[in-house]
N, C-alpha and C positions, 0 to 999 in steps of 0.2 A: 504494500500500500504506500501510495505517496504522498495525499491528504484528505482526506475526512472532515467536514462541516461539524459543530455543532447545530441541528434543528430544532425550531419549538416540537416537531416530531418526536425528538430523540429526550424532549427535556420531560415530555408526554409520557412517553413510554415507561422513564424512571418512575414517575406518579402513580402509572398502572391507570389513566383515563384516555389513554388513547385506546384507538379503534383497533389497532392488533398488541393483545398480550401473549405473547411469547411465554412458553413453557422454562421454567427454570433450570440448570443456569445457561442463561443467554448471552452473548456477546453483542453489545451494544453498536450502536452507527446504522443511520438508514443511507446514504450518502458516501460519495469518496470513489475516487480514481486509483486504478495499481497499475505499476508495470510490470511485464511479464520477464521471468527471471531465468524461468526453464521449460519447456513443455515434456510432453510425453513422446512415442513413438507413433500412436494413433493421431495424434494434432493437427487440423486439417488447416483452418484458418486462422490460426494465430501464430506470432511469433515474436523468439525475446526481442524485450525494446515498443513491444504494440502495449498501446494503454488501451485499458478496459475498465468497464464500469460495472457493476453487478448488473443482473438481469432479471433480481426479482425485489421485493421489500424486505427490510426486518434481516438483513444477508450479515452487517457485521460488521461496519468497517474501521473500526478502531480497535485494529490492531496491525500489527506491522506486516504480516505475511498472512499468505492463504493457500489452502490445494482448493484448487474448484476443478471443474468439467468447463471442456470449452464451450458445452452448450447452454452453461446458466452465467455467460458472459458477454456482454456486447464492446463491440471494438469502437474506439472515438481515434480522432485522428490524435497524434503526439506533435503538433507544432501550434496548441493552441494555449492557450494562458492556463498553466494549470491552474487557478483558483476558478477557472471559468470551469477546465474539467469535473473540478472537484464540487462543484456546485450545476453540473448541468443539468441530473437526475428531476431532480427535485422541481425548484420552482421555475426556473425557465419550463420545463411543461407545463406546469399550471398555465401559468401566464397564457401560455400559445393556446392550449385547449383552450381553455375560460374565450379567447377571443375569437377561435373558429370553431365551438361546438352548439353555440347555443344561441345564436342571431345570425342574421347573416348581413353583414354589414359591408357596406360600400365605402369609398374613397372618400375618405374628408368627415363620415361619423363620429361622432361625438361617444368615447369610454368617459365613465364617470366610474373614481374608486377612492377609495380609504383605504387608510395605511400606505400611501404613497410610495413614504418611504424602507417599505420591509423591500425583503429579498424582491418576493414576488410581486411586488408593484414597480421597481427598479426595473424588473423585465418586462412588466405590463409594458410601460413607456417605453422600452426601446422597443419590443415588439412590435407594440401599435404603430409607432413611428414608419417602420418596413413595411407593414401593410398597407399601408396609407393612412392609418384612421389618428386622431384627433383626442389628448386626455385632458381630463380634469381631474386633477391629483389633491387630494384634501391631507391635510397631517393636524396633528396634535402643535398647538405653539406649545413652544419650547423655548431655550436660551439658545443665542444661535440661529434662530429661525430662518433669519433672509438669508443665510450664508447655505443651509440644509436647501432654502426655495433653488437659489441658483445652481445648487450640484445636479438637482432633478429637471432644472430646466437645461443643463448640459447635455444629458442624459436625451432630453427630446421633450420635455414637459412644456405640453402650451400654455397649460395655465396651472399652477399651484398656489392652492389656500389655504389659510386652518380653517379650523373647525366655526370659529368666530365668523371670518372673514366670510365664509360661506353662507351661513347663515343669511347674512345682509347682504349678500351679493344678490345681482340684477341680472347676472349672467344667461340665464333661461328665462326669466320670468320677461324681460327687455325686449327679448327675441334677437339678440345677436346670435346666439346659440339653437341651436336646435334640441329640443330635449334626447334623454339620450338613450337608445333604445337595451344600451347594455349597461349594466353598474353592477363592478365589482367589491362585495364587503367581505373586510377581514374582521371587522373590532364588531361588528351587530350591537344590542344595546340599542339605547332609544335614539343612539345617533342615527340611526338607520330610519330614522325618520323623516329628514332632512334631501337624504335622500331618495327617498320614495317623491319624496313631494316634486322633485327636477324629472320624473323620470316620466319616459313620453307614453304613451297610449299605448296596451299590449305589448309592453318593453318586461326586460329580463335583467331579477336579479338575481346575481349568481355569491352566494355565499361557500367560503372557504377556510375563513378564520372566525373563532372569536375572542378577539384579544380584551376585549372587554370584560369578558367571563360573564355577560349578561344575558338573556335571552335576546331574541330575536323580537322588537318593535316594532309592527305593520299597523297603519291605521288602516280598519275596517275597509273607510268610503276607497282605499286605493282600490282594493279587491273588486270590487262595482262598480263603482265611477271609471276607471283607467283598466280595470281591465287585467293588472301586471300577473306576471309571475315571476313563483318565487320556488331555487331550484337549490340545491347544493354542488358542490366539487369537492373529490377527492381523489390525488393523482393516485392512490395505492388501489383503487377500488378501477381505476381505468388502466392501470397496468397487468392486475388480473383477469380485465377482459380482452386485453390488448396481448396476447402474450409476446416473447422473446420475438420472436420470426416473423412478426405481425407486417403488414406494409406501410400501416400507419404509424406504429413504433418509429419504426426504418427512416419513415419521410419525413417523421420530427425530430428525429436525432440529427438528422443530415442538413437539413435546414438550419436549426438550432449552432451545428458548428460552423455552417458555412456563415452563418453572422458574427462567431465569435471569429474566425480565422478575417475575416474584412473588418472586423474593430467595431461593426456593429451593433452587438453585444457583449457587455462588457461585466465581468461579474462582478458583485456588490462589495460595498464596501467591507473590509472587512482586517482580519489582523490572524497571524499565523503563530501559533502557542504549538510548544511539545507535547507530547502524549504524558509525560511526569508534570506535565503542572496541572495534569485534570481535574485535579479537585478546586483550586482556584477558576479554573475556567465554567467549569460545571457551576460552583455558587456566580461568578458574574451570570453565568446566561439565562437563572432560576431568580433573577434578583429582580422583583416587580417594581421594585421604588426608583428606577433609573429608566432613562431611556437609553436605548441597546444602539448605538452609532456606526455598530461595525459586527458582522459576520463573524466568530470565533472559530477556526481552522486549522485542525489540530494536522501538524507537518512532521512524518515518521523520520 
């Protein structure tokens, strides 16, 4: 192994409230790139020196080595930024699914989403940007703020606000914007309300986090009046339908590097800790009273 992400998946799984609990004792990491060090005599597709990524969830990667089968591994290219590698799994698919599974949206469309700034809103924006389509990225103020606005308008962000800013904002209600038929939430909570209210006529939202730890807030008159729906996303739950050999796997992972290999997606902010400082990295990434500014990527 080369590096391994810490995920709120993986911070999940220590809790025992995530959606796969693993029989005991298990080896932690849902995430993380290896390179190949020896193969066998049967080995058709692989070879030392190729990076691969696990090919299923819940696989382990935190830890320095591994024997797998070449058939529960997928190959990524070795000339792209390892932290891209090491974080491609994960939430660059989300981001890409959430944005071609479940509206079908044209050039210049308006994403609307919260949590801007996590992993998978970093990719949302770059994403969106490649397709053509158009975000609105909402965050939490914080200290820092215009300096966090301008990273994500580097990134591709048309427009970024807090939570305040939005609020009072004229942006759809003015009609500069057009409501927006997609809106991605990670925090749910009654912020999710604000949201529904921008959101256009039989439009789609797609929830995937709740960092909030609050239920999900819908008023009523949306359901009637507007029509919406309201869906969830989970990459691990699309990777089981998707399997290893899949075409749509295939055509997202190939996509996915071909942005990273042009500099067009770039992976998230983040900071590279050893495998012996776990326990420090582990309490920052579990630590609610802070906000998390950078990725934790533990480096063998």
């Amino acid at each position: 192994m080369v590096q391994s992400p810490i995920n709120p998946a993986d911070i999940n799984t220590i809790q025992g409230v995530y959606g796969v609990k693993p029989n005991l004792p298990f080896t932690l990491g849902n995430e993380g790139f290896g390179s190949i060090e020896e193969v066998g005599s049967e080995v058709k597709n692989l070879k030392v020196g190729d990076w691969v990524i696990p090919g299923m969830n819940a696989w382990g990667t935190w830890r320095t080595h591994a024997l797998e089968e070449e058939k529960n591994l997928l190959k990524i290219p070795n000339d792209i930024d390892p932290a891209m590698a090491a974080t491609l799994a994960v939430n660059p698919g989300t981001a890409y699914r959430m944005l071609k599974d479940f509206e079908k949206l044209n050039k210049g469309d308006i994403v609307l989403q919260n949590a801007a700034n996590s992993a998978v809103g970093q990719n949302v924006i770059q994403i969106a940007r490649q397709l053509g389509f158009r975000t609105v990225n909402i965050l939490r103020n914080r200290e820092g703020i215009d300096k966090l606005k301008q990273e994500l308008q580097d990134l591709g962000a048309d427009y970024v606000l807090t939570d305040e800013e939005f609020r009072s904002s004229k942006l759809f209600k003015s009609g500069d914007l057009a409501p927006p038929k997609l809106v991605l939430n990670c925090v749910s909570g009654k912020a999710v309300i604000e949201l529904v209210k921008a959101m256009a006529d039989n439009a789609t939202l797609v929830t995937y986090g709740g960092m909030s730890r609050q239920p999900l807030v819908v008023p009523t008159s949306a359901f009637i009046f507007k029509n919406i729906r309201l869906v969830g996303y989970w990459m691990t739950r699309w990777n089981w339908k998707h399997g290893i050999e899949s075409h749509e796997r295939r055509e997202m992972l190939d996509t996915l590097c071909a942005m990273a290999r042009q500099g067009t997606l770039r992976a998230p902010k983040h900071e590279l800790v050893p495998l012996d400082s776990y326990k420090d990295a582990l309490a920052r990434s579990c630590d609610t009273s802070r906000f998390h500014e950078a990725k934790l990527i533990f480096k063998f």
